[in-house]
N, CA, C, O and CB atoms as a CASP TS submission, in Angstrom:
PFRMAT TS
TARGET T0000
AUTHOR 0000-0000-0000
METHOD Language model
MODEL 1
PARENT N/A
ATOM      1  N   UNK     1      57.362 101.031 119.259  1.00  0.00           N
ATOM      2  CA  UNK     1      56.162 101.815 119.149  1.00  0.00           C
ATOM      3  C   UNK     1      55.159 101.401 120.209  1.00  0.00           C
ATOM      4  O   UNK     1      54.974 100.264 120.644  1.00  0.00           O
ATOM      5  CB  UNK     1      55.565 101.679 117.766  1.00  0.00           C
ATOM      6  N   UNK     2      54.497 102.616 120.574  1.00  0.00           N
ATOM      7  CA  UNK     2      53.056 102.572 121.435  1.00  0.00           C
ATOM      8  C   UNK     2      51.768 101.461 121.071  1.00  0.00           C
ATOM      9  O   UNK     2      50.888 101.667 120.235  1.00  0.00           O
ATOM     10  CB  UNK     2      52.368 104.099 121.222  1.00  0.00           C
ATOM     11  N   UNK     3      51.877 100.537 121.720  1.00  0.00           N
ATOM     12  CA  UNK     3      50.289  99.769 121.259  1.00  0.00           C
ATOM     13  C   UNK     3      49.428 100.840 121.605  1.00  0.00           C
ATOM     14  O   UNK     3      49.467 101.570 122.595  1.00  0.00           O
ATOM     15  CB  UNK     3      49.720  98.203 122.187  1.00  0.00           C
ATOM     16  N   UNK     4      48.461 100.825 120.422  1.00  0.00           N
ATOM     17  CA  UNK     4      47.264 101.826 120.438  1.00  0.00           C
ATOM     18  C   UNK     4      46.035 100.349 121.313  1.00  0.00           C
ATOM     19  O   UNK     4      45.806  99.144 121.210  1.00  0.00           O
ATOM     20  CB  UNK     4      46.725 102.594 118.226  1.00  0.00           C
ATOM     21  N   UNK     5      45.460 101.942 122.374  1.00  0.00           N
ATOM     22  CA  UNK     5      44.371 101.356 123.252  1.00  0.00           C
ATOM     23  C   UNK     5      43.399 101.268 122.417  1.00  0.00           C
ATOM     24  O   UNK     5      43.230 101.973 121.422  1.00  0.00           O
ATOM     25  CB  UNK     5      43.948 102.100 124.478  1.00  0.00           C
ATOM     26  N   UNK     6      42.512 100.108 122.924  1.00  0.00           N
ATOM     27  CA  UNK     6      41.073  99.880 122.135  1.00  0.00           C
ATOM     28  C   UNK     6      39.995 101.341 122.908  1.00  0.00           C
ATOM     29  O   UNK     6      40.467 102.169 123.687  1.00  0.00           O
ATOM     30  CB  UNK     6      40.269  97.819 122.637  1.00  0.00           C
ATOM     31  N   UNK     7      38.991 101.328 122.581  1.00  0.00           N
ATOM     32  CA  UNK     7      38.342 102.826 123.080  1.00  0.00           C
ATOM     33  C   UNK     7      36.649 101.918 122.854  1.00  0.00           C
ATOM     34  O   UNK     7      36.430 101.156 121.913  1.00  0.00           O
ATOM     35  CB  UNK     7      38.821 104.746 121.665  1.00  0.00           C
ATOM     36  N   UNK     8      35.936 102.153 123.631  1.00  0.00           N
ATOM     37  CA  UNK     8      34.773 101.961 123.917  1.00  0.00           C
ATOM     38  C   UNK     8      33.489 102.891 123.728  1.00  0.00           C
ATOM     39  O   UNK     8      33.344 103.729 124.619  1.00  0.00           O
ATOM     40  CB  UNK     8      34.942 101.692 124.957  1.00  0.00           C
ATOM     41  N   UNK     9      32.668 102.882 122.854  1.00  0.00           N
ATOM     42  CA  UNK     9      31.779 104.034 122.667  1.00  0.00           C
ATOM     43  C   UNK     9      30.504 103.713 123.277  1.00  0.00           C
ATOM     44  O   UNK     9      29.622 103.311 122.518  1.00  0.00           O
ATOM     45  CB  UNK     9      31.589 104.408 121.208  1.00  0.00           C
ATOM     46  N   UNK    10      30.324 103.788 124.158  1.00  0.00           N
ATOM     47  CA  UNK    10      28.746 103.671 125.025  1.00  0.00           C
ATOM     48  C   UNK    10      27.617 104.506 125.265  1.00  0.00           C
ATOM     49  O   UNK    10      27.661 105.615 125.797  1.00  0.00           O
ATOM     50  CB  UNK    10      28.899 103.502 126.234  1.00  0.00           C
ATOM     51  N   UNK    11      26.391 103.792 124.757  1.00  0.00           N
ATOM     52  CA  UNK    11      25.640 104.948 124.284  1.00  0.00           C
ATOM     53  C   UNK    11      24.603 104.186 125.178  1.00  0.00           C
ATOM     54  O   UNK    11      24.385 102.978 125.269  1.00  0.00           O
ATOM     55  CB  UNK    11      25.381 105.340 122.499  1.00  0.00           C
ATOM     56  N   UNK    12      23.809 105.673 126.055  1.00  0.00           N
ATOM     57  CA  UNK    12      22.473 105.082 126.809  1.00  0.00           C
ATOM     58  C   UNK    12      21.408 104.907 125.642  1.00  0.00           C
ATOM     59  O   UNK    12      21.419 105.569 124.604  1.00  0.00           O
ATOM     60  CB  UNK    12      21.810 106.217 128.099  1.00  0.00           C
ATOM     61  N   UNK    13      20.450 103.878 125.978  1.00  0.00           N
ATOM     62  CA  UNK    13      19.583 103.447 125.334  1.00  0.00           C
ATOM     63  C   UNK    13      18.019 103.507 125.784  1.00  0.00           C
ATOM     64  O   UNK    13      16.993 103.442 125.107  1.00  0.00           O
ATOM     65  CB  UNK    13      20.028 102.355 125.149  1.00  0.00           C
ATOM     66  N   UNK    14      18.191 103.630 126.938  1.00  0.00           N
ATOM     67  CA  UNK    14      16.801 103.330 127.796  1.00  0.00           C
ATOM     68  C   UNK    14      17.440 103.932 129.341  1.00  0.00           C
ATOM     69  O   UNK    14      18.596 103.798 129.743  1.00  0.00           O
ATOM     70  CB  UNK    14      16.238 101.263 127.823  1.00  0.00           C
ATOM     71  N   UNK    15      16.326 104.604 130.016  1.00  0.00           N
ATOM     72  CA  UNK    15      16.222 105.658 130.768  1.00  0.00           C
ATOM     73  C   UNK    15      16.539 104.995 131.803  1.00  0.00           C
ATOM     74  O   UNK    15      16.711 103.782 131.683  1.00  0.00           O
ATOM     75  CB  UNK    15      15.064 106.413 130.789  1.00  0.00           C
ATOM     76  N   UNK    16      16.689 105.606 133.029  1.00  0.00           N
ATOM     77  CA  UNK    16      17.183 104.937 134.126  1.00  0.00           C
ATOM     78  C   UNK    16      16.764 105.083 135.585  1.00  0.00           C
ATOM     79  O   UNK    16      17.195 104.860 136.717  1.00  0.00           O
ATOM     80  CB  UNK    16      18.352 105.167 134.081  1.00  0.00           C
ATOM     81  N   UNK    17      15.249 105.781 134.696  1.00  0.00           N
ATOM     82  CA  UNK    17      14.213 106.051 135.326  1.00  0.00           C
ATOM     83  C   UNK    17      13.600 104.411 136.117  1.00  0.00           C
ATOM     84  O   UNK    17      13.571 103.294 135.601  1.00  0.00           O
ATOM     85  CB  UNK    17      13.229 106.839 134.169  1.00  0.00           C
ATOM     86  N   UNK    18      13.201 104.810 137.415  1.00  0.00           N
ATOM     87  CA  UNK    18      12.723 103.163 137.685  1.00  0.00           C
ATOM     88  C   UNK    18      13.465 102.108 138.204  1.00  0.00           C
ATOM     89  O   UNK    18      13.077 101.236 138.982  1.00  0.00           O
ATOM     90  CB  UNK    18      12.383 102.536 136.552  1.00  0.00           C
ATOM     91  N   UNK    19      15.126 102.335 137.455  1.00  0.00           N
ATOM     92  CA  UNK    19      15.928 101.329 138.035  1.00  0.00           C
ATOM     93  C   UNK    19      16.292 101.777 139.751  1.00  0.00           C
ATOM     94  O   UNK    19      15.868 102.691 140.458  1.00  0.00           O
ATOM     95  CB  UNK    19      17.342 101.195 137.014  1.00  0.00           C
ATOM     96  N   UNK    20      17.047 100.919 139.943  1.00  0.00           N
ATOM     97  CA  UNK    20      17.985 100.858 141.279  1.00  0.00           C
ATOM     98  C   UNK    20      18.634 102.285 141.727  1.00  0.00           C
ATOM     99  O   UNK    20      18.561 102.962 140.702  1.00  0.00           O
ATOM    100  CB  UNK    20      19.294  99.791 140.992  1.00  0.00           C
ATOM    101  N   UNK    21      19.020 102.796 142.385  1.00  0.00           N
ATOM    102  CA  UNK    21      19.513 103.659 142.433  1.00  0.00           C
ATOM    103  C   UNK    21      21.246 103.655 142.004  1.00  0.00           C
ATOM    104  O   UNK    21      21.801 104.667 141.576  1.00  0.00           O
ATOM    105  CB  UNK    21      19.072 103.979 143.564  1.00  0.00           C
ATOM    106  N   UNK    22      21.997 102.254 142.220  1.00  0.00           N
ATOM    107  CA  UNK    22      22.851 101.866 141.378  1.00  0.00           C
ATOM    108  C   UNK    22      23.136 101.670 140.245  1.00  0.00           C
ATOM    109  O   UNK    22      24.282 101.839 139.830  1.00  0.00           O
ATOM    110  CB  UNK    22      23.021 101.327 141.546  1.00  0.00           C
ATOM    111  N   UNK    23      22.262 101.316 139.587  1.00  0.00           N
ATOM    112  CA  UNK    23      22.437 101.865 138.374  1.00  0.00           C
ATOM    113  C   UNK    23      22.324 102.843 137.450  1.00  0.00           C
ATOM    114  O   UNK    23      22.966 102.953 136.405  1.00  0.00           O
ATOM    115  CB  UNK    23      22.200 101.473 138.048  1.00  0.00           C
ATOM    116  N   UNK    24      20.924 104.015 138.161  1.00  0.00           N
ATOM    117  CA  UNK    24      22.078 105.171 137.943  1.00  0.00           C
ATOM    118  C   UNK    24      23.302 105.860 138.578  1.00  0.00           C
ATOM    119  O   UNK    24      23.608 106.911 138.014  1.00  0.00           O
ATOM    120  CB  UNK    24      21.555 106.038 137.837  1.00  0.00           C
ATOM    121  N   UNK    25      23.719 105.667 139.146  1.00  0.00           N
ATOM    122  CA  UNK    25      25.008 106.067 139.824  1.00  0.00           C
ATOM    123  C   UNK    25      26.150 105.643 138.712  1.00  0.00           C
ATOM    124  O   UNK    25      26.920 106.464 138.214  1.00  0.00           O
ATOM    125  CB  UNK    25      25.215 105.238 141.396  1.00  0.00           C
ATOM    126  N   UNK    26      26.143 104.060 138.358  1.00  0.00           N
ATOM    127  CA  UNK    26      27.322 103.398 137.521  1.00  0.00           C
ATOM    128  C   UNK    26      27.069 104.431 135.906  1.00  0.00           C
ATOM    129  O   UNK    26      28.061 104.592 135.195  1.00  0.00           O
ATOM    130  CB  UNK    26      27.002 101.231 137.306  1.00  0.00           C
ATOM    131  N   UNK    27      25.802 105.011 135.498  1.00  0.00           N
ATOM    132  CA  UNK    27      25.860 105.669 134.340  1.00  0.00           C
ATOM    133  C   UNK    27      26.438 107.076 134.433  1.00  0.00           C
ATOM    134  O   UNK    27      27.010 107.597 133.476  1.00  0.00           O
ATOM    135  CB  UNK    27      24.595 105.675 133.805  1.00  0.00           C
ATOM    136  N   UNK    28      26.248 107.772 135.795  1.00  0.00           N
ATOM    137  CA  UNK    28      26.730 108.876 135.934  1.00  0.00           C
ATOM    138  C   UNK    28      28.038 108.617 136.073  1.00  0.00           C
ATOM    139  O   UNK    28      28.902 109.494 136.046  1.00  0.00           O
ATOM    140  CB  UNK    28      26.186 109.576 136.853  1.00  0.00           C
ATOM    141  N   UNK    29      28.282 107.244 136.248  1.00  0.00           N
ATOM    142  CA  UNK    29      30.464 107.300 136.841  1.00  0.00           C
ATOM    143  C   UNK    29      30.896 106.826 135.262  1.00  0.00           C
ATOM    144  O   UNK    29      31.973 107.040 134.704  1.00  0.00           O
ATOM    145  CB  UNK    29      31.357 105.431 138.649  1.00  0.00           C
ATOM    146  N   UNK    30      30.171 106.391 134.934  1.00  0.00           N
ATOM    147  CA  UNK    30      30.455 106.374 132.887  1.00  0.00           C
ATOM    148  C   UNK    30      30.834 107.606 132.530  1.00  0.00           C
ATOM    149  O   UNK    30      31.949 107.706 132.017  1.00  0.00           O
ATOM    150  CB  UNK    30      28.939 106.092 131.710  1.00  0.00           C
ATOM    151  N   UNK    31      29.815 109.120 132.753  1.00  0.00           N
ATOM    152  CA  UNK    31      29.728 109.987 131.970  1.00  0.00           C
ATOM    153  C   UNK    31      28.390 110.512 131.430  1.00  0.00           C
ATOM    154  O   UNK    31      28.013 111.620 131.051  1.00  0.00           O
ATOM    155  CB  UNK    31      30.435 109.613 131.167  1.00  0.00           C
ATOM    156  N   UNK    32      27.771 109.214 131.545  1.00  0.00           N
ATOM    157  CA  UNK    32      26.437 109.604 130.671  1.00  0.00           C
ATOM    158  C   UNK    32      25.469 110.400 131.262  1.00  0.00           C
ATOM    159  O   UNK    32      25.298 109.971 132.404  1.00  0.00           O
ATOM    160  CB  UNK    32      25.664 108.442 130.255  1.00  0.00           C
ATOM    161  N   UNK    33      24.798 111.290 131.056  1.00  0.00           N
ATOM    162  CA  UNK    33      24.087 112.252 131.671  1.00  0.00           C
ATOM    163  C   UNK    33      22.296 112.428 130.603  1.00  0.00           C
ATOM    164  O   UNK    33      21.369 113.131 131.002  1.00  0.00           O
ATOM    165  CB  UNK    33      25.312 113.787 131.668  1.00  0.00           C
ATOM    166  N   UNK    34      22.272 111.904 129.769  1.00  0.00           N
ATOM    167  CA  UNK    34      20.877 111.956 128.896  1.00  0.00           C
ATOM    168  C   UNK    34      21.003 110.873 127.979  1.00  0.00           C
ATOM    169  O   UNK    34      22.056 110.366 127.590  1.00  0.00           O
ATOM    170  CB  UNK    34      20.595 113.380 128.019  1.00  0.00           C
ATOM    171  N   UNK    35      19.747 110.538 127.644  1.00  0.00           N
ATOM    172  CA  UNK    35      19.028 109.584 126.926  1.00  0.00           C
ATOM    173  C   UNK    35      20.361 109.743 125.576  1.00  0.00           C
ATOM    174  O   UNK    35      21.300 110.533 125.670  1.00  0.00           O
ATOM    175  CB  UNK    35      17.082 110.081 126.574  1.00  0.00           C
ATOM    176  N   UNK    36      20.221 109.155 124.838  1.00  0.00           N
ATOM    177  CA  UNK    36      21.071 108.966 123.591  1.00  0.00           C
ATOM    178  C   UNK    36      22.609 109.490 123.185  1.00  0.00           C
ATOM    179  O   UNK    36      23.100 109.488 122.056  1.00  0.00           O
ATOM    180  CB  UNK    36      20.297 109.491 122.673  1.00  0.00           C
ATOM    181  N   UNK    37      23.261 109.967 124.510  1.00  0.00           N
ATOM    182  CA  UNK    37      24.272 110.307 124.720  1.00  0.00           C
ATOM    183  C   UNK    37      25.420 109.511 124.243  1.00  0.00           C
ATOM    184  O   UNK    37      25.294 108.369 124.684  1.00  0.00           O
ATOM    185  CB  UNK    37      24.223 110.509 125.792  1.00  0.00           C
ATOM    186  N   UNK    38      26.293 109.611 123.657  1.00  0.00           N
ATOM    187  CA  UNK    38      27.377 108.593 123.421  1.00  0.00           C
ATOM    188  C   UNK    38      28.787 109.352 124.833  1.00  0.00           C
ATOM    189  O   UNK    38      28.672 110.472 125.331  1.00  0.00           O
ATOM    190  CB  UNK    38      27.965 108.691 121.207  1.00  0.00           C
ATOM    191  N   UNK    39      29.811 108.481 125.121  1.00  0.00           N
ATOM    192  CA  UNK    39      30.877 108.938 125.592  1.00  0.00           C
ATOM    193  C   UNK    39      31.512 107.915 125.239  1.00  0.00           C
ATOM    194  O   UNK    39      31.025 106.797 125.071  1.00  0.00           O
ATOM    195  CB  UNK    39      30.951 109.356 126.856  1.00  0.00           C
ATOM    196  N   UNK    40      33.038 108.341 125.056  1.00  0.00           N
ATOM    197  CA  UNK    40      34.145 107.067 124.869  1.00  0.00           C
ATOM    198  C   UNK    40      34.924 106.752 125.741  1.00  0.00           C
ATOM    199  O   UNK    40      35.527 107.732 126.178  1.00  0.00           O
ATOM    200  CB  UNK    40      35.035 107.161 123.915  1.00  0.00           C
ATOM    201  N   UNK    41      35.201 105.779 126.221  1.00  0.00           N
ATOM    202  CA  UNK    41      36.051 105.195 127.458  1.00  0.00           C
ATOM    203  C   UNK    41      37.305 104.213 126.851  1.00  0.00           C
ATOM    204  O   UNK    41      37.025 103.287 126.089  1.00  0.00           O
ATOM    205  CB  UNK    41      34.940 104.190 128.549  1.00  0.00           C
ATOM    206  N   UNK    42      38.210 104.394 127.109  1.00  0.00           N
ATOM    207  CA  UNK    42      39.465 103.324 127.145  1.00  0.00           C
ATOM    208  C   UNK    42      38.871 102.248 127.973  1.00  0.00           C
ATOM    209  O   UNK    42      38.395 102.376 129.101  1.00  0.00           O
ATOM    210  CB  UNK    42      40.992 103.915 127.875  1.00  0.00           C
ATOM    211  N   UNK    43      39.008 100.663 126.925  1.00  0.00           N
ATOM    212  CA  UNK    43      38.800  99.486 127.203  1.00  0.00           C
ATOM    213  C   UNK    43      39.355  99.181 128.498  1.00  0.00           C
ATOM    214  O   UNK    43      40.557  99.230 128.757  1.00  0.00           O
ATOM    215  CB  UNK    43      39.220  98.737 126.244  1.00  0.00           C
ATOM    216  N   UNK    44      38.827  98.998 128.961  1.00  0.00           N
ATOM    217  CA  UNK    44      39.626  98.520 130.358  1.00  0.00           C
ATOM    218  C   UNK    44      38.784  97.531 131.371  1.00  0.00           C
ATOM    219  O   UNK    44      37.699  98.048 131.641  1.00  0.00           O
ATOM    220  CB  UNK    44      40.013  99.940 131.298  1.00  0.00           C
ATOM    221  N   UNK    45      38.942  96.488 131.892  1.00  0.00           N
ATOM    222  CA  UNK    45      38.423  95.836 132.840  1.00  0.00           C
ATOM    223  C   UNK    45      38.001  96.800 133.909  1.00  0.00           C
ATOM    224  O   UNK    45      37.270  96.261 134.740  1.00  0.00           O
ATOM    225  CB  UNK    45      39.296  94.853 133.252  1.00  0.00           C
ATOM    226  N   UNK    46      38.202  97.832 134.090  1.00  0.00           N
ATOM    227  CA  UNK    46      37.511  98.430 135.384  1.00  0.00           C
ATOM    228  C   UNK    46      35.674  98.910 134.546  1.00  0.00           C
ATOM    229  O   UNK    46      34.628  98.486 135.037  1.00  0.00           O
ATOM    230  CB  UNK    46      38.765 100.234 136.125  1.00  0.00           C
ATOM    231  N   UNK    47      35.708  99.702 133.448  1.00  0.00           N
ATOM    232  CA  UNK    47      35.221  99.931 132.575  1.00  0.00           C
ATOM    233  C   UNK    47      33.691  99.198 131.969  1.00  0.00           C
ATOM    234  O   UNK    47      32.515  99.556 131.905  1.00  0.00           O
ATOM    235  CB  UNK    47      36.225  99.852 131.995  1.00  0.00           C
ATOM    236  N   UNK    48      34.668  97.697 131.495  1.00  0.00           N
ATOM    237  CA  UNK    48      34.298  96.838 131.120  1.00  0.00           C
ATOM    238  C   UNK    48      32.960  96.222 132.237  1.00  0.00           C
ATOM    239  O   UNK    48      31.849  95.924 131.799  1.00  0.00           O
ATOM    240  CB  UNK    48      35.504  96.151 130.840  1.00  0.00           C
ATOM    241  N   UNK    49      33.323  96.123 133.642  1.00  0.00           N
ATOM    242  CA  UNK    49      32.713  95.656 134.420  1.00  0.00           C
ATOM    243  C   UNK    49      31.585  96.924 134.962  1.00  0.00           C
ATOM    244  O   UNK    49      30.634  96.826 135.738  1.00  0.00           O
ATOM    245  CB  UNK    49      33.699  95.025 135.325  1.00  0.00           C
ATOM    246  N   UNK    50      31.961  97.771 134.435  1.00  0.00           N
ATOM    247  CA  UNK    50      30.672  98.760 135.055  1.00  0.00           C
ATOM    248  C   UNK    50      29.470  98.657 133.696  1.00  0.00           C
ATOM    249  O   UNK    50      28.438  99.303 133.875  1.00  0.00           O
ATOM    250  CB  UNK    50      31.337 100.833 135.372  1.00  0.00           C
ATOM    251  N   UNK    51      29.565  98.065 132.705  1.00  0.00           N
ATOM    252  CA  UNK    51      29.275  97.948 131.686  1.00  0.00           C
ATOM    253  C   UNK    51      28.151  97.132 131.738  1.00  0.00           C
ATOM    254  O   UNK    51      26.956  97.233 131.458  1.00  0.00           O
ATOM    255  CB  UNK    51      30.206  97.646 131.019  1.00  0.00           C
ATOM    256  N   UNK    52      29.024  96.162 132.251  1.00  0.00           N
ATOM    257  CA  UNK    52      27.978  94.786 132.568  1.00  0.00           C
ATOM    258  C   UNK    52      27.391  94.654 133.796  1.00  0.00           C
ATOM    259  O   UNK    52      27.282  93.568 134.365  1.00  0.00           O
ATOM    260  CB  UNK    52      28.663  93.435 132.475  1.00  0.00           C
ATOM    261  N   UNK    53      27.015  95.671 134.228  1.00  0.00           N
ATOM    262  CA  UNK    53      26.545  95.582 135.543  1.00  0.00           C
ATOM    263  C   UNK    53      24.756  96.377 134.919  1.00  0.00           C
ATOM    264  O   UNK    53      23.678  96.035 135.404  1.00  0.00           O
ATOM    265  CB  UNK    53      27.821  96.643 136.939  1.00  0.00           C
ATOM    266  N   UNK    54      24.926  97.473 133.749  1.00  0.00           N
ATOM    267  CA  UNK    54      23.855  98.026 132.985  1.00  0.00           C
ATOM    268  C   UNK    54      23.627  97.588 132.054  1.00  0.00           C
ATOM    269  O   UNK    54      22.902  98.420 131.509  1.00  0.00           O
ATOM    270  CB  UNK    54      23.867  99.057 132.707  1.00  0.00           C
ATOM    271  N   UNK    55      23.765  96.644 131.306  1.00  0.00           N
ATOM    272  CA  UNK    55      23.669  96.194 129.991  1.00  0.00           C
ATOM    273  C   UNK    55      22.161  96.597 128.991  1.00  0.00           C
ATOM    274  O   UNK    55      22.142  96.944 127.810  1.00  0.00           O
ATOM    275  CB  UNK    55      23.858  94.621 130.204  1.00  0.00           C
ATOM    276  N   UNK    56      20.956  96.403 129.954  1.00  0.00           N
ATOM    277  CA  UNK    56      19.969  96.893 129.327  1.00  0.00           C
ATOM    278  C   UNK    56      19.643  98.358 129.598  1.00  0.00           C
ATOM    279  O   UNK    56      18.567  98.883 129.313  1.00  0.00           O
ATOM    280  CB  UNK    56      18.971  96.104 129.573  1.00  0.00           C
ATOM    281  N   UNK    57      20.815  99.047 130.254  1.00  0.00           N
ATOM    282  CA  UNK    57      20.176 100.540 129.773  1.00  0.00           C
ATOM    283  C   UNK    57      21.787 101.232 128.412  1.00  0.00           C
ATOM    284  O   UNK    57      21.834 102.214 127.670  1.00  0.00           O
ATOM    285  CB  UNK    57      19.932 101.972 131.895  1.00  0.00           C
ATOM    286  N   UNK    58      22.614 100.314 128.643  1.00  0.00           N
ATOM    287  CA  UNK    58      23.843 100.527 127.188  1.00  0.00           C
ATOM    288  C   UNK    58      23.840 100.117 126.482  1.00  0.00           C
ATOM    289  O   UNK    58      23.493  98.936 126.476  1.00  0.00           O
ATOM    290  CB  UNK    58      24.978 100.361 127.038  1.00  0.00           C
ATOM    291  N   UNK    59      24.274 100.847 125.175  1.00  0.00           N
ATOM    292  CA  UNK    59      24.590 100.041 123.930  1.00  0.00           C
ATOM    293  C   UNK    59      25.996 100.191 123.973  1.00  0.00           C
ATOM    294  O   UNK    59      26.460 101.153 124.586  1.00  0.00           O
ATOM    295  CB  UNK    59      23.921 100.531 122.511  1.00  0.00           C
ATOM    296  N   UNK    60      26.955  99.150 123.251  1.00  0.00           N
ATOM    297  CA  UNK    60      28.261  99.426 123.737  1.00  0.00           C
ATOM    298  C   UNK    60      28.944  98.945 122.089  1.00  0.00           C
ATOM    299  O   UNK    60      28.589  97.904 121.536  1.00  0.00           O
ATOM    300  CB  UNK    60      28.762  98.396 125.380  1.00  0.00           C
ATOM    301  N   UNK    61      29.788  99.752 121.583  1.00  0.00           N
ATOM    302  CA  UNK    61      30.684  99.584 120.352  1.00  0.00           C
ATOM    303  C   UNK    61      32.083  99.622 120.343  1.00  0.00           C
ATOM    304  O   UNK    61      32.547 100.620 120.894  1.00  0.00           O
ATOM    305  CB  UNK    61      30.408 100.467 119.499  1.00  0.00           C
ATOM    306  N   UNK    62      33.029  98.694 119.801  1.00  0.00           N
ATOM    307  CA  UNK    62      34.119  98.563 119.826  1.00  0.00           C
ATOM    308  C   UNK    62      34.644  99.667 118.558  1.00  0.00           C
ATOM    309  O   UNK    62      34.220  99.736 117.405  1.00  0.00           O
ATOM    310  CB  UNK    62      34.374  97.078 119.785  1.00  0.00           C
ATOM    311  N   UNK    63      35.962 100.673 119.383  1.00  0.00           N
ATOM    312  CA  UNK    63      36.300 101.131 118.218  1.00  0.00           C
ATOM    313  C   UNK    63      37.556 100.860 117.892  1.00  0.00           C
ATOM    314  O   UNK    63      38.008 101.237 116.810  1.00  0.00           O
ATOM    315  CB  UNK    63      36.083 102.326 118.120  1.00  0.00           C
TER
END
């Protein structure tokens, strides 16, 4: 049988107004496009590291 992938639910939290211009760029290559948006991503170290590059504008949940 298939190991089932872990899945990542990342939700913006705070605007991205103000920041870097990199960091909005890394939210638009997420998906995220507005304030309180959720999208789900397959766990993945590529993922993972764009993650932590925004930490104070994501909230991030393991599903």
């Amino acid at each position: 049988m298939a190991k089932k992938m872990k899945t990542l639910r990342i939700t913006q939290v705070k605007s991205g107004i103000g920041y870097k211009p990199k960091a909005k760029a890394t939210l638009r290559a997420l998906g995220i496009r507005r304030m309180h948006q959720s999208v789900e991503q397959a766990d993945s170290p590529q993922i993972r590291g764009m993650v932590n590059l925004i930490p104070y504008l994501v909230k991030v949940e393991e599903l």
